[in-house]
C-alpha positions in Angstrom: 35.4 -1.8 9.0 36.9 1.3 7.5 34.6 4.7 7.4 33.7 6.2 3.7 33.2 10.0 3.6 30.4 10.1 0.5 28.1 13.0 -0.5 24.4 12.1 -1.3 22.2 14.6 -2.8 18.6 14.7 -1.5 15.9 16.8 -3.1 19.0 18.9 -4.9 20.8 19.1 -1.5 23.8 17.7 -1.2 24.3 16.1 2.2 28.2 14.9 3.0 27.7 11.7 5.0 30.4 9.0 6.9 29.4 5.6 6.4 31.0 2.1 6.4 32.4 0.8 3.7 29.9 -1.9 3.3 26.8 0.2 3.7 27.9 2.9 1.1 25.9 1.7 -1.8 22.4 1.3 0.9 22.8 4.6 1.8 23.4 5.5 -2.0 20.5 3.7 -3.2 17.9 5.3 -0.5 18.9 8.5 -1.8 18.1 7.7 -5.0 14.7 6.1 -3.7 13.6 9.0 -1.7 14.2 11.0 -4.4 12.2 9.3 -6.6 9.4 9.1 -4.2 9.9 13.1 -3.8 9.5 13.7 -7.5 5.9 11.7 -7.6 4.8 14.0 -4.4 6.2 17.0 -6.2 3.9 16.0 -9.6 1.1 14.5 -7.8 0.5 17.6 -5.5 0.9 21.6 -6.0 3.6 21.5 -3.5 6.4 23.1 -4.1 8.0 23.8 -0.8 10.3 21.0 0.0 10.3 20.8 3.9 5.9 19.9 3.1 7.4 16.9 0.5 9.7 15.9 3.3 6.8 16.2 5.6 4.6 13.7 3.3 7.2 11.2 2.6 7.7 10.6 6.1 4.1 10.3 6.6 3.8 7.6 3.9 6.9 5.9 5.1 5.7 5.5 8.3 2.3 3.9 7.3 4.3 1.6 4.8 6.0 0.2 7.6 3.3 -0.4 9.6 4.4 2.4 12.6 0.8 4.2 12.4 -1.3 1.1 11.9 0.8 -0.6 15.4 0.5 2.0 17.3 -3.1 2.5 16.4 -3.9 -0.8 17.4 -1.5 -1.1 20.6 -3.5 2.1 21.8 -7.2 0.5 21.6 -5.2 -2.8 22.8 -4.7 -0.8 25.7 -7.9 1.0 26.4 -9.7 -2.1 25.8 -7.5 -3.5 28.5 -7.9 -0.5 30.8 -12.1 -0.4 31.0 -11.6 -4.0 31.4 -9.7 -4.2 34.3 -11.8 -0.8 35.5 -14.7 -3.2 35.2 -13.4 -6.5 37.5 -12.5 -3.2 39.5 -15.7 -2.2 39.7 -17.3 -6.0 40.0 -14.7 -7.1 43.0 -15.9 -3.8 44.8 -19.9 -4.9 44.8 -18.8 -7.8 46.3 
């Protein structure tokens, strides 16, 4: 497993990167992707400042994945599970 020293450019910064051998043409092809998905921000909103396009794409990233939509869930999940335990609480103490 030999290490790769590779430049990507992101958003028309270049970032120098090491990387195995193997993952080099991932890494490549993300950049390009982000990229892309930077350009359609960039002409779907009057945004210009990068750091607010970074900003979105995470956002959507994130809720592509599923990150916001699990962690939404797991959170009612858990207060659901919370007032009903606080309720056999509440029951076992009457008794």
């Amino acid at each position: 497993m030999s290490e790769l020293s590779i430049k990507v450019s992101i958003a028309n910064r270049v970032y120098p990167l090491s990387v195995l051998m193997e993952e080099e043409e991932e890494v490549r092809k993300a950049a390009a992707y982000i990229n892309e998905r930077i350009k359609a921000l960039e002409s779907s909103f009057a945004v210009k400042d990068k750091l607010d396009l970074f900003a979105m794409l995470a956002l959507e990233l994130t809720l592509e994945k599923g990150h916001g939509k699990e962690e939404l869930v797991n959170q009612k999940v858990s207060d659901r599970l919370t007032q009903l335990i606080d309720r056999i609480d509440s029951e076992l103490a009457t008794k």
